[in-house]
C-alpha positions in Angstrom: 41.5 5.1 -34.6 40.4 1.3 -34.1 43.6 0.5 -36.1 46.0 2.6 -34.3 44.7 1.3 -30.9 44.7 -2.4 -31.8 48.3 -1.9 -33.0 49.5 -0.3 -29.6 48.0 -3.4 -27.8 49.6 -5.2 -29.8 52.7 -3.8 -28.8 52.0 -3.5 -25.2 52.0 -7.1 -25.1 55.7 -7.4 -26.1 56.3 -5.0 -23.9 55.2 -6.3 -21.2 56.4 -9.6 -21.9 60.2 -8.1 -21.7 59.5 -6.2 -18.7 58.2 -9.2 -16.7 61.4 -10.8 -17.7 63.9 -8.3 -16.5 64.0 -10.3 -13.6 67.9 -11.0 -13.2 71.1 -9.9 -14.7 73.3 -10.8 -17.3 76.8 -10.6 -18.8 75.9 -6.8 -21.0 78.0 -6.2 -23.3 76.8 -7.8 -26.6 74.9 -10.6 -24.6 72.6 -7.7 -22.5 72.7 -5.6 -25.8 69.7 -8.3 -27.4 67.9 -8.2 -23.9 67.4 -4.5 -23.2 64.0 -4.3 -25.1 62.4 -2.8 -21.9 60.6 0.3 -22.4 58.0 2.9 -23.9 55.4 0.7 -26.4 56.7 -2.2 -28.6 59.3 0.6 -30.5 62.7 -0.7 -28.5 65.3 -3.1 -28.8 64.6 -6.6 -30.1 65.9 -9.6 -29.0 67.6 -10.2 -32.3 69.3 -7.0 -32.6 72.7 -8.2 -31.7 72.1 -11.3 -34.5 70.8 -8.3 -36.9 73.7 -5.9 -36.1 76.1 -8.5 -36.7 74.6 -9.9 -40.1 73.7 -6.2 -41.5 75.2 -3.9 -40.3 79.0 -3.4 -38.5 78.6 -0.6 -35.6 82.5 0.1 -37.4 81.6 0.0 -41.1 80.8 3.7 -41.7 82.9 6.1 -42.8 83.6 8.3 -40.0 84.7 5.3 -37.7 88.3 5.6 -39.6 88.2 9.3 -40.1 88.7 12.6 -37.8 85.5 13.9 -38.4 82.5 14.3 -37.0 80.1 12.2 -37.7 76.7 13.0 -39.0 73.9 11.9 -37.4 70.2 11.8 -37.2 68.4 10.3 -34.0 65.0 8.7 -34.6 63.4 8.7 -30.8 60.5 9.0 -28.7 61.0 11.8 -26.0 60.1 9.6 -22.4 62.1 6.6 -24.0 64.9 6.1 -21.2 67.0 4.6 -23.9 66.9 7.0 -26.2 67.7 9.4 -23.5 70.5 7.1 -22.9 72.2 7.4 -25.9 71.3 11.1 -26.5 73.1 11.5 -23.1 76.0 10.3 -24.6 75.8 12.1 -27.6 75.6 15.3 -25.6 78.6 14.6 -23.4 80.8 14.2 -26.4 79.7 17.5 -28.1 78.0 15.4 -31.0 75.7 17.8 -33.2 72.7 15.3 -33.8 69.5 16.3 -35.7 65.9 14.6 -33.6 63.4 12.9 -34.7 60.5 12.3 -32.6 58.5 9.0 -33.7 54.7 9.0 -33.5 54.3 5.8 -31.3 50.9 4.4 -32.7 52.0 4.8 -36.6 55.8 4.8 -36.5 55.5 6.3 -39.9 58.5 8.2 -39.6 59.9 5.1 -40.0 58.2 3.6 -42.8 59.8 2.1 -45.2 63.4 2.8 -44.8 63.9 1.2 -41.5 63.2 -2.2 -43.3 61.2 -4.5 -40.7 63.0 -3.1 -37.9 60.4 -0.6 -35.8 62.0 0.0 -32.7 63.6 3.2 -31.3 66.0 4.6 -31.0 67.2 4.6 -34.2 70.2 6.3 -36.0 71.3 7.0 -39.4 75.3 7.6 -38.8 76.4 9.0 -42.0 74.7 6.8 -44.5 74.6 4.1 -42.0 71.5 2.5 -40.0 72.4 1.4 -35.9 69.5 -0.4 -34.4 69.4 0.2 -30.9 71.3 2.5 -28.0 73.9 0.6 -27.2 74.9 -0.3 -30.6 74.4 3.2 -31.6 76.5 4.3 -28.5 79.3 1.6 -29.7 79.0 3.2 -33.0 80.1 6.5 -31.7 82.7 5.4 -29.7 84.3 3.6 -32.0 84.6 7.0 -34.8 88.1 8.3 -34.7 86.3 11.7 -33.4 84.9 11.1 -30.3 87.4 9.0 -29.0 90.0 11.8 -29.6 87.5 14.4 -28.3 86.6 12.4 -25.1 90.5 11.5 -24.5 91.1 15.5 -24.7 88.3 16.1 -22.5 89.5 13.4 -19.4 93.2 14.9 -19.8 91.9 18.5 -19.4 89.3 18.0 -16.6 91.1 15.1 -14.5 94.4 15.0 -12.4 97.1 12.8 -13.6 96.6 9.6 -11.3 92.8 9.9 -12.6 92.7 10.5 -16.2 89.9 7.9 -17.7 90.6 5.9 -20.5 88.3 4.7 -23.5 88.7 1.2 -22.1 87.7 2.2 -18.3 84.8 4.5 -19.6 83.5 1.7 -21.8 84.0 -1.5 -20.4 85.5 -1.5 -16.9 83.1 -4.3 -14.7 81.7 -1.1 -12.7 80.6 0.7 -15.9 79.1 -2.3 -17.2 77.7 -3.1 -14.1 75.7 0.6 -13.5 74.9 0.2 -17.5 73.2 -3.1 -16.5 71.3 -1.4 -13.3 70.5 1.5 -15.3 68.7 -0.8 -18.8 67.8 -4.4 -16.5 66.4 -1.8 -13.1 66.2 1.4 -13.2 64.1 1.6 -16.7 61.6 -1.1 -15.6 61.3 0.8 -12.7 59.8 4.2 -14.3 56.8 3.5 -16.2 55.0 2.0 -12.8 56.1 5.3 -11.4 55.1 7.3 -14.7 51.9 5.9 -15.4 50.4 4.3 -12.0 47.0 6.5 -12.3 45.3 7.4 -15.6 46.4 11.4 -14.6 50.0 10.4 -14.7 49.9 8.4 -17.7 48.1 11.1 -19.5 50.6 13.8 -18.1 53.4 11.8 -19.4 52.3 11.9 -23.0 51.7 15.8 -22.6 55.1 16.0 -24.6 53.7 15.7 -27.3 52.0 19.0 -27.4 55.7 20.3 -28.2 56.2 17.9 -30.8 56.0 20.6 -34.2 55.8 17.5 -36.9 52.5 16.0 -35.2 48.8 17.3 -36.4 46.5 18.5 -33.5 44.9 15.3 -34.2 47.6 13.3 -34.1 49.0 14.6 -30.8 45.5 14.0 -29.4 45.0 10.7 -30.4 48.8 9.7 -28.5 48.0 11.3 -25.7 44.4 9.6 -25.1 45.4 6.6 -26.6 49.2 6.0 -25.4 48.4 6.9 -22.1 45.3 4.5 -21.7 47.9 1.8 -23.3 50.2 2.9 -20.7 48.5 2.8 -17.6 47.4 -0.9 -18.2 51.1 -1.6 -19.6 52.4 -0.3 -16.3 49.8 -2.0 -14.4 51.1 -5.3 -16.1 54.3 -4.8 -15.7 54.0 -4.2 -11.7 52.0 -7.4 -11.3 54.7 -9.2 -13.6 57.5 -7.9 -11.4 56.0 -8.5 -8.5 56.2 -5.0 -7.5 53.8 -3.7 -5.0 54.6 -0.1 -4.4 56.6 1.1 -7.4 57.3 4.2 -5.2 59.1 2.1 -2.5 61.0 0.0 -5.6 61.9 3.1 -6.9 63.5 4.6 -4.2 65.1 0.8 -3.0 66.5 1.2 -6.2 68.1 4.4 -6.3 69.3 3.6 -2.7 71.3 0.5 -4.1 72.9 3.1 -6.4 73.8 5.4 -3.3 75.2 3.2 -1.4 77.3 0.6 -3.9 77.5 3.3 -6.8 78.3 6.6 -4.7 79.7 5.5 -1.4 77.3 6.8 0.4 78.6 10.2 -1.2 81.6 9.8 -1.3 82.3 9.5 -4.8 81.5 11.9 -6.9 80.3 9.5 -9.3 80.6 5.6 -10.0 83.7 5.6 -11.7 85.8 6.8 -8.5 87.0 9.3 -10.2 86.4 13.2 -11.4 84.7 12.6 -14.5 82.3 9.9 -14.9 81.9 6.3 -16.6 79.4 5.3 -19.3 77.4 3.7 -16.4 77.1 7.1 -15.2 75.6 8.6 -18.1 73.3 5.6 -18.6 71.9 6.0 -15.0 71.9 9.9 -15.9 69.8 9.2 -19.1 67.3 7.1 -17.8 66.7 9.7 -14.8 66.7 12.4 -17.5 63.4 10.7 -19.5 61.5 11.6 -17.1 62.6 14.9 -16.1 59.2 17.5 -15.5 57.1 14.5 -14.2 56.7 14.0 -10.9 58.4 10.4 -10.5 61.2 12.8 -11.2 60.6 15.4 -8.5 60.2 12.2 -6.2 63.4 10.9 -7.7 65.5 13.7 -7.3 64.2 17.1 -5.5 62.5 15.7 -3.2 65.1 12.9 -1.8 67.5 15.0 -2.0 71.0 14.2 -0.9 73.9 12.1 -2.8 71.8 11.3 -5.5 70.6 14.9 -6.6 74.4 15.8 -6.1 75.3 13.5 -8.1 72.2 14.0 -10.6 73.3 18.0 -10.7 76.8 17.7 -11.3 76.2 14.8 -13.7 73.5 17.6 -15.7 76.6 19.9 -15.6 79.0 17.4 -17.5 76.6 15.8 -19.8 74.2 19.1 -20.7 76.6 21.9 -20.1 74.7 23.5 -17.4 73.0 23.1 -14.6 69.9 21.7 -13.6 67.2 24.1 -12.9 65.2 22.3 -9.8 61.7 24.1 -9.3 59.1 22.3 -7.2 55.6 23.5 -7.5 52.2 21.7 -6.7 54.4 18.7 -7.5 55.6 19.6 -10.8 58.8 20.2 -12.1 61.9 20.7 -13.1 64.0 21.9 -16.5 
């Protein structure tokens, strides 16, 4: 137990270290890709990940980059990880069958030893092939034969002809990049002051883990008292780094910056202008989505209300096939 809670310290420290210094924003594409390690305990990105991607392993080297198939694919994650949700956002709004794995944060021994030195999550195996990080592993996908044909079907069946999206738009276009950047360098910073600001919170936002079949009743115990503790001091860190003083007031500040410059006000139906939506979108939509049943998300959604639940429920729609199931009761939530 000593062991397990001097390693998540341990890793705390990193992470807060790459919170605090979210502070501005840079050019994403392969440049932001090494500077998104922002998130839940030391498991995410690395700075070096674009250096290790590009000396290991090619994001186009497998074989189902060339092919028509689908691609198989395995997703190591933690659950309230916004950039796992991130990538399995996009996974799920190209129709990608994907089998989970969810990583015990204090041991990481579904990891051990195949992942090499690399630790973080999310993880995938792609075919035979290990992609480090979301937005290499989202590159990955988009690059497979597959899913650019599926997504290109998709647009021409649910857009007009003067709006059909293109790979190139979807992926790369400044204002997807630029609501990918709000969504890894704000949004996620955002969340875990708003997650795990009191020792109730933190502890409620580890209570996923009593769904997690692969973890001992010990073991789902020992994250929930331990990660949460971890958490609440992490967050507490990061809010004092960040200069953050009410993370409910950021949050929302936030989310109004995305109203009003991503939405219109409501008039768009989503950031890309258009009827169906951008990567950005789905990045925004992800990060949102890690928190879902919390009560930063009731906050963040049901209870504001307004062009940012429209947004949110018609995003749930195109991304999970259905749509969302908003319950507020005693301040807890949603599907």
């Amino acid at each position: 137990m000593l062991k397990t809670a001097t390693a998540m310290n341990t890793t705390l420290r990193c992470f807060v270290g790459r919170a605090a210094a979210r502070t501005s924003v840079h050019s994403h594409h392969l440049t932001s890709k090494s500077q998104q390690q922002l998130a839940f305990v030391s498991s995410l990105h690395s700075p070096s990940t674009s250096a290790w991607l590009s000396s290991n392993y090619s994001a186009r080297s497998f074989s189902a980059a060339s092919t028509g198939q689908a691609p198989e694919i395995k997703l190591y994650q933690y659950h309230i990880c916004p950039f796992c949700n991130i990538t399995k956002s996009v996974l799920s709004y190209a129709k990608l069958d994907y089998e989970k794995v969810e990583v015990n944060p204090l041991t990481k021994q579904e990891l051990k030893p195949w992942s090499g030195d690399y630790k973080k999550v999310p993880i995938a195996l792609i075919g035979e092939e290990q992609v480090n990080g979301s937005e290499q592993i989202i590159d990955a996908l988009l690059d497979t034969q597959y899913v650019q044909q599926f997504l290109q079907s998709r647009w021409n069946n649910e857009a007009s002809d003067k709006d059909v999206m293109t790979m190139q738009q979807f992926q790369n276009s400044e204002n997807s990049q630029k609501w990918m950047r709000y969504a890894v360098d704000d949004l996620a910073a955002l969340l875990y002051p708003n997650i795990c600001g009191t020792l109730g919170d933190s502890y409620d936002a580890f209570s996923y883990v009593k769904n997690v079949d692969s973890f001992t009743g010990g073991q789902k115990i020992s994250i929930q008292m331990l990660g949460s503790l971890a958490m609440y001091f992490a967050a507490s860190r990061v809010k004092s780094k960040r200069n953050i003083t009410d993370e409910k007031k950021a949050l929302k500040e936030a989310l109004d910056k995305f109203e009003h410059e991503g939405l219109d006000n409501g008039k768009l139906s989503f950031c890309s202008g258009v009827s169906t939506p951008y990567l950005g979108d789905l990045a925004v939509f992800g990060v949102l989505y890690s928190v879902n049943g919390l009560q930063a998300h009731t906050d963040s959604i049901q209870l504001r209300g307004g062009a940012v639940k429209e947004w949110y429920d018609r995003m749930h729609l195109s991304v999970m096939g259905e749509k969302a199931q908003h319950q507020i009761k005693l301040g807890v939530t949603c599907d």
